[in-house]
Short mmCIF file of the C-alpha atoms (twelve columns), coordinates in Angstrom:
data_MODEL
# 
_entry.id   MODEL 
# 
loop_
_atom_site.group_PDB 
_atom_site.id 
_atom_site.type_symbol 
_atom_site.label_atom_id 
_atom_site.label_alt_id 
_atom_site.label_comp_id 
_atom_site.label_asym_id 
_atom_site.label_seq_id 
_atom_site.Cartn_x 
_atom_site.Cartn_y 
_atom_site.Cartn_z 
_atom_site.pdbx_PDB_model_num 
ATOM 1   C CA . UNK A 1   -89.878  -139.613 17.825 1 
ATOM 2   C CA . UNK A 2   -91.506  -137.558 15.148 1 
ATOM 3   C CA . UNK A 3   -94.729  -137.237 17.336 1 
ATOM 4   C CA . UNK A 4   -92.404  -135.961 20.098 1 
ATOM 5   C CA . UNK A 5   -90.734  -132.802 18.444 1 
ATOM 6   C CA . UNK A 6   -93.824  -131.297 16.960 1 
ATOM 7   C CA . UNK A 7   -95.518  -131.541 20.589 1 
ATOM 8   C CA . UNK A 8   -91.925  -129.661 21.581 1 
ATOM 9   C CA . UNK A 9   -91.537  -127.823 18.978 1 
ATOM 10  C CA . UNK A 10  -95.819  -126.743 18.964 1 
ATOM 11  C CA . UNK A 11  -95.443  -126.121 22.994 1 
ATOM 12  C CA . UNK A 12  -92.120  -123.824 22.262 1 
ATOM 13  C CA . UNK A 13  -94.268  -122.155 19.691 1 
ATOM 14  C CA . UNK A 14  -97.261  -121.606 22.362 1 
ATOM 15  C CA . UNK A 15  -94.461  -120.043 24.999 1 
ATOM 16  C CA . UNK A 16  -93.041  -117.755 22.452 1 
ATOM 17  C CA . UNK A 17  -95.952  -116.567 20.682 1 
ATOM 18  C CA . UNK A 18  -98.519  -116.306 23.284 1 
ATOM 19  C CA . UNK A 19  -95.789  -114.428 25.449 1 
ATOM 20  C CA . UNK A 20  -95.216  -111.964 22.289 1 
ATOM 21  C CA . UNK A 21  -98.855  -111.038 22.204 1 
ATOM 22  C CA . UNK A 22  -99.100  -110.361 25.185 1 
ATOM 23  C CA . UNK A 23  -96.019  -108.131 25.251 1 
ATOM 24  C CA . UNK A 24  -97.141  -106.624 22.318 1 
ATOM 25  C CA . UNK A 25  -100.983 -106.153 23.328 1 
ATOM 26  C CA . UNK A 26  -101.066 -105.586 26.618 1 
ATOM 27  C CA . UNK A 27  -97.720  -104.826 28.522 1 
ATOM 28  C CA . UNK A 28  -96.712  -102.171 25.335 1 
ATOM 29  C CA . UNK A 29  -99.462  -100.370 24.833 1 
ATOM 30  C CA . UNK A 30  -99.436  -99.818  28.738 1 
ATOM 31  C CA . UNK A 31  -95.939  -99.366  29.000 1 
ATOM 32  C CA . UNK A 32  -96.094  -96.259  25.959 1 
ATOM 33  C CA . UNK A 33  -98.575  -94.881  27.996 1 
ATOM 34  C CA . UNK A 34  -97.324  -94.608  31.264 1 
ATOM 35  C CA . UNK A 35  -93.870  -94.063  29.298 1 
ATOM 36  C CA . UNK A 36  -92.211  -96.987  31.832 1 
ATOM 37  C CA . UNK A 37  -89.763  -98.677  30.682 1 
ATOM 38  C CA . UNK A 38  -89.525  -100.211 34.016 1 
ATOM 39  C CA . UNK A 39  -92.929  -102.148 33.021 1 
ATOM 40  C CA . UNK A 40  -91.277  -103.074 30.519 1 
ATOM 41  C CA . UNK A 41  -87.942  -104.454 31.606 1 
ATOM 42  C CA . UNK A 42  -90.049  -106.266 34.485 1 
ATOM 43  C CA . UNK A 43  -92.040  -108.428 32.024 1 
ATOM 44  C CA . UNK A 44  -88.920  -108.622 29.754 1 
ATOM 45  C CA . UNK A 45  -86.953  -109.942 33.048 1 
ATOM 46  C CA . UNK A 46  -89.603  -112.831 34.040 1 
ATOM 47  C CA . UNK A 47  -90.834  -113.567 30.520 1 
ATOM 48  C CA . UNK A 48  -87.271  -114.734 29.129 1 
ATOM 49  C CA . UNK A 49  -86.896  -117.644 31.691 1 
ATOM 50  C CA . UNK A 50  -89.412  -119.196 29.458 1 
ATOM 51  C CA . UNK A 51  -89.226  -117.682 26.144 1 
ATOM 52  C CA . UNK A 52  -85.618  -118.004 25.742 1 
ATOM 53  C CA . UNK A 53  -85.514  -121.411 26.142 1 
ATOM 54  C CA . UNK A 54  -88.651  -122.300 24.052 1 
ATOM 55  C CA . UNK A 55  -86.828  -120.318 21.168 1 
ATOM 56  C CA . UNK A 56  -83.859  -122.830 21.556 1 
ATOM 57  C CA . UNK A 57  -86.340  -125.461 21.527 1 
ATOM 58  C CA . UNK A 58  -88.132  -124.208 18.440 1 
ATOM 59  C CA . UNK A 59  -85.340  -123.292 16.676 1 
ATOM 60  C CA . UNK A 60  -83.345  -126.673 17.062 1 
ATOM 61  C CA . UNK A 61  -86.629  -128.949 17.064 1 
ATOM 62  C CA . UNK A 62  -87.565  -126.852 13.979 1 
ATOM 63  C CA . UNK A 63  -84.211  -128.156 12.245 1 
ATOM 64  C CA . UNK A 64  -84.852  -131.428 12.532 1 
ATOM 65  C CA . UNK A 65  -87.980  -131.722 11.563 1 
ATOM 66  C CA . UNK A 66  -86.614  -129.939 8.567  1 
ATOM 67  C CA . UNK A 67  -83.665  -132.146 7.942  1 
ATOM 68  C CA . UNK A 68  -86.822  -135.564 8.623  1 
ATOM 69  C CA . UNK A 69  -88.396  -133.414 5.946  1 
ATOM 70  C CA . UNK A 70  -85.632  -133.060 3.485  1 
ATOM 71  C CA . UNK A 71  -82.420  -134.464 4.292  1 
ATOM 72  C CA . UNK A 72  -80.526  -133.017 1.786  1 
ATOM 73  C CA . UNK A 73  -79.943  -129.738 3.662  1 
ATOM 74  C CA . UNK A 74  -78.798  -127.932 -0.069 1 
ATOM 75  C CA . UNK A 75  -82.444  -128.924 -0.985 1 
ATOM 76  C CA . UNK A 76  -83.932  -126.546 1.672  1 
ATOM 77  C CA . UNK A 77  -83.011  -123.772 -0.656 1 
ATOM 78  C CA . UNK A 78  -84.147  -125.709 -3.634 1 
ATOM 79  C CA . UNK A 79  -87.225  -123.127 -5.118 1 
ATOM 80  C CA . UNK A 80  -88.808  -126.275 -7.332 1 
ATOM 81  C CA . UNK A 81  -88.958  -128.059 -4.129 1 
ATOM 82  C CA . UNK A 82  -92.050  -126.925 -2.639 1 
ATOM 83  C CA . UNK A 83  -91.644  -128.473 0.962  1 
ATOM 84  C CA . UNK A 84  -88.383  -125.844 0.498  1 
ATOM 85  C CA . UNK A 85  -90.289  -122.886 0.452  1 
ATOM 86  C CA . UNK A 86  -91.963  -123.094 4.049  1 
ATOM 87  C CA . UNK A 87  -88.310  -124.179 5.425  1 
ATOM 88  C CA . UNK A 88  -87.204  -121.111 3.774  1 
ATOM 89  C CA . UNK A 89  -89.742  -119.231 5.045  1 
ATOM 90  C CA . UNK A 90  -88.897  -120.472 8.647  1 
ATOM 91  C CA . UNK A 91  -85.468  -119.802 8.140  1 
ATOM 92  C CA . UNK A 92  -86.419  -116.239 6.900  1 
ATOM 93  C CA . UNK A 93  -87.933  -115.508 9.895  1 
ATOM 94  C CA . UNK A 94  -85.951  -116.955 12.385 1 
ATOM 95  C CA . UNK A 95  -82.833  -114.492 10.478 1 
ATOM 96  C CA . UNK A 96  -85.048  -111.566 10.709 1 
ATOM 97  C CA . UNK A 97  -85.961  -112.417 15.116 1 
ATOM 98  C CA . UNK A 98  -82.316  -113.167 15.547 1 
ATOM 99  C CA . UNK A 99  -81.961  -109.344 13.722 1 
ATOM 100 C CA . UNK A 100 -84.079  -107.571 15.380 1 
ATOM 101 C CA . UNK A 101 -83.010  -109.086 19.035 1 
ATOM 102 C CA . UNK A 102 -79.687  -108.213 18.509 1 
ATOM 103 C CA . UNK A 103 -80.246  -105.064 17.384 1 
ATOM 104 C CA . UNK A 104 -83.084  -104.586 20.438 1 
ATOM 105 C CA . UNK A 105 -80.205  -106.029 22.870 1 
ATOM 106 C CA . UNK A 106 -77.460  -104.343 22.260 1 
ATOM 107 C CA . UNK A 107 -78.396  -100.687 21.021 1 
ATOM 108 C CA . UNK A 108 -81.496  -100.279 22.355 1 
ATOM 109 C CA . UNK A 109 -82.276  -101.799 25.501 1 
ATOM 110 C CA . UNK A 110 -78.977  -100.804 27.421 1 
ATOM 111 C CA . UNK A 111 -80.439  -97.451  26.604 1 
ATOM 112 C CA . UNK A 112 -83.800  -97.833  27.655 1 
ATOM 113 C CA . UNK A 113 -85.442  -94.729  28.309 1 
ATOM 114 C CA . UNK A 114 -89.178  -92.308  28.421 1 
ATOM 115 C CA . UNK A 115 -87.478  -91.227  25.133 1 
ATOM 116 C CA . UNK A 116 -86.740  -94.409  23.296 1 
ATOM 117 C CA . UNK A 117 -89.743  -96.588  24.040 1 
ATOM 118 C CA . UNK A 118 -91.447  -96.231  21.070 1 
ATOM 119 C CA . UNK A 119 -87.736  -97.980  19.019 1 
ATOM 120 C CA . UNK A 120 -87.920  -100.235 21.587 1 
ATOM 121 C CA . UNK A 121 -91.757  -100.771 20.035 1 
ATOM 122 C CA . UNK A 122 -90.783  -100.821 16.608 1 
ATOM 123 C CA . UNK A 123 -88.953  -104.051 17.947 1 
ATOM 124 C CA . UNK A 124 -91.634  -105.628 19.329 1 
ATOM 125 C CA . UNK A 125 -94.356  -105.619 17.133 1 
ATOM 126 C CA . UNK A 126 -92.379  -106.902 13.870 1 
ATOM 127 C CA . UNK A 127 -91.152  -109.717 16.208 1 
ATOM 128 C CA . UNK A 128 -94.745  -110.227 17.085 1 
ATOM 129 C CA . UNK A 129 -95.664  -110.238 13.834 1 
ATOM 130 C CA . UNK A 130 -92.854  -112.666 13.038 1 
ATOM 131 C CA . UNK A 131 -93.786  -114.967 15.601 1 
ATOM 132 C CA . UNK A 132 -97.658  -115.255 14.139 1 
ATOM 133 C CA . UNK A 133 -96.208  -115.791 10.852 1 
ATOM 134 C CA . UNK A 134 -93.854  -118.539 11.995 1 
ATOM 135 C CA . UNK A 135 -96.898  -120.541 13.369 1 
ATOM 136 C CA . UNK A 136 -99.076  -119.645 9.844  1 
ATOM 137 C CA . UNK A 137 -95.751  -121.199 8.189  1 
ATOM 138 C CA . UNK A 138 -95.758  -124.533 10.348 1 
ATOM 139 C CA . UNK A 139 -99.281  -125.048 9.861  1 
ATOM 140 C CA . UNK A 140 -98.859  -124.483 6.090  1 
ATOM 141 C CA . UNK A 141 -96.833  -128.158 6.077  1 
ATOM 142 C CA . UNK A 142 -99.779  -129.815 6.700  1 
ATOM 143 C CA . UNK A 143 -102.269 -127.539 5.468  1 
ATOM 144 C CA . UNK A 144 -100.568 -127.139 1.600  1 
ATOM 145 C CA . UNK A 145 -100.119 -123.217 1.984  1 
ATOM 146 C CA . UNK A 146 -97.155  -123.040 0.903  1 
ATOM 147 C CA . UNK A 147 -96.616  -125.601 -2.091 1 
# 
């Protein structure tokens, strides 16, 4: 079973970073130039079939390998428990994507425009960023980064 998540939860990982770096280094830095958000809502359009759903498949194969990894879920927040901090970190993260998609879904993108594209940046590249740093975190567990 264990052996099973982490291939789910490593493949949603591979869908959802690979596909934000290569929003966020290719189809952006195109899309600012050419000042299309059309380029950009295309890619957004066919690249959430599959990112979407590896997020929900991160995110809930991500809490159970948390709660195999500490069962007591009050101990995730537990600072003197160091498998805590990388389940904290995750958590972290996964508050700040949620944050920034919201805020990217609701005020930005239903106002997508020549003039706004560079917001609409400033939400892509921290999730990008996010999305690197939630792989760093999940190698950490076995590498001893974090504790």
């Amino acid at each position: 079973m264990y052996g099973t998540l982490l291939l789910l939860h490593i493949l949603a990982a591979t869908i959802w970073t690979g596909g934000h770096i290569v929003l966020a280094t290719v189809v952006l830095p195109r899309v600012l130039q050419e000042k299309s958000p059309k380029r950009l809502l295309d890619f957004e359009e066919k690249y959430e079939k599959i990112g979407m759903p590896a997020l929900l498949i991160q995110v809930t194969t991500g809490l159970i390998l948390a709660y195999r990894l500490v069962p007591d879920v009050a101990l995730w927040f537990d600072m003197s428990n160091p498998i805590s901090h990388g389940i904290m970190a995750k958590l972290l993260l996964l508050l700040l994507t949620v944050g920034f998609a919201i805020d990217a879904r609701f005020r930005v993108v239903p106002h997508l425009s020549e003039n706004n594209l560079v917001v609409m940046a400033w939400h892509i590249i921290p999730v990008t960023i996010f999305s690197i740093l939630f792989v760093a975190t999940g190698v950490s567990f076995r590498a001893g980064w974090l504790y």
